[in-house]
N, C-alpha and C positions, 0 to 999 in steps of 0.2 A: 493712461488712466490707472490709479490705483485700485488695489483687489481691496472688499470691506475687510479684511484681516489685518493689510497695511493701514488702510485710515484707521482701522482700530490703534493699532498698536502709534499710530501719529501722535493719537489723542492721548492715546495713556502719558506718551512721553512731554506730549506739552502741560499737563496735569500737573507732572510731577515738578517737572521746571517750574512751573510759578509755584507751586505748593512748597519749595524749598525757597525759591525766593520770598514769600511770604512768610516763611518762619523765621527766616534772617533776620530782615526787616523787622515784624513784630519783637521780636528778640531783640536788637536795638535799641528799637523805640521802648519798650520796656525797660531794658535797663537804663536809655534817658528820662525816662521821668522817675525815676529812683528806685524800681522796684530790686532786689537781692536778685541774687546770680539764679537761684534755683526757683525762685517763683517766678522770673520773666521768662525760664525754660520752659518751665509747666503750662504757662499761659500759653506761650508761640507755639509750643508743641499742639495740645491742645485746639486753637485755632486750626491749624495748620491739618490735622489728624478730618477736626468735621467738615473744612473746605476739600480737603480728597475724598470723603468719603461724599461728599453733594457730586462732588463735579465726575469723580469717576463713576461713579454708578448712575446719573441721569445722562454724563454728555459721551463717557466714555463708552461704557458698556451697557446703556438702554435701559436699565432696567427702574425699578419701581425703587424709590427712597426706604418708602416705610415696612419692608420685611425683619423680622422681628430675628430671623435663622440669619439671613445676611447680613445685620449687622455682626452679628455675633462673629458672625467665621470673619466677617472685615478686623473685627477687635481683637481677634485671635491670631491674622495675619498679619497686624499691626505688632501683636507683642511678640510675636517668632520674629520678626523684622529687629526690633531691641534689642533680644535677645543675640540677636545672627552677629551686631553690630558689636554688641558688648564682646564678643566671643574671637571677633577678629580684631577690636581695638585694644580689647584688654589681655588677651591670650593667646589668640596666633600671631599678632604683629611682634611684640614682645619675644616671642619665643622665636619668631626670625629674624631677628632684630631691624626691623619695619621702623621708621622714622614713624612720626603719630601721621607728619602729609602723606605718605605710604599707607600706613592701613584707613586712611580715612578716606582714600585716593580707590582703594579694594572694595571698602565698603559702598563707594558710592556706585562703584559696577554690580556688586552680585546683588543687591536689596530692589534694583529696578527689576533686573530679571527674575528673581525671583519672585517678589510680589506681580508681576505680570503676570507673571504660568499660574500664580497661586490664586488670583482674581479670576484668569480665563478659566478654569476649570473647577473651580470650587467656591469661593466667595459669589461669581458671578453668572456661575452655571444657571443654565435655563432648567426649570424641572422636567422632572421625562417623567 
């Protein structure tokens, strides 16, 4: 039997796997029906962004949709996420001369875990 800590952390990881598969996909299919490089990002991102932010916060971590503070720290842990990404694909990869499948290969380990620790204790923390 698993501890609620491990099914938590199950759930988070099956979240993210479809929430990345889903942005692919829409991403795709966006650019198959003709839309430019940057707007069928924006879209799939997007999608992708309010489908994690539904499924990890009612299936992953319980809590209520509609807080007004957790979205906020969700949209804040989203864009430290960007940022983390931008930071090791545009200037630590480069600077250790990282293939782009290497730092995107980095990015895809440190952005789970961090966004994890940064849901469990702050985005998704219960009030005291």
């Amino acid at each position: 039997m698993i501890s609620a800590a491990q099914a938590q952390l199950l759930r988070f990881a099956v979240v993210g796997t479809g929430v990345a598969a889903l942005y692919v996909l829409m991403y795709l299919v966006f650019l198959g029906i003709g839309l430019i490089q940057s707007l069928a990002n924006i879209l799939a991102f997007l999608l992708a962004v309010t489908i994690q932010y539904i499924l990890q916060t009612r299936w992953t971590f319980r809590r209520p949709l509609m807080l007004p503070d957790q979205i906020v720290r969700f949209a804040c842990t989203i864009g430290l996420g960007l940022m983390v990404s931008a930071g090791i694909t545009g200037i630590i990869g480069p600077a250790m001369n990282w293939s782009n499948t290497v730092s995107a290969a980095v990015v895809t380990v440190v952005l789970p875990v961090q966004n994890y620790l940064i849901f469990r204790v702050w985005v998704f923390a219960e009030a005291r």
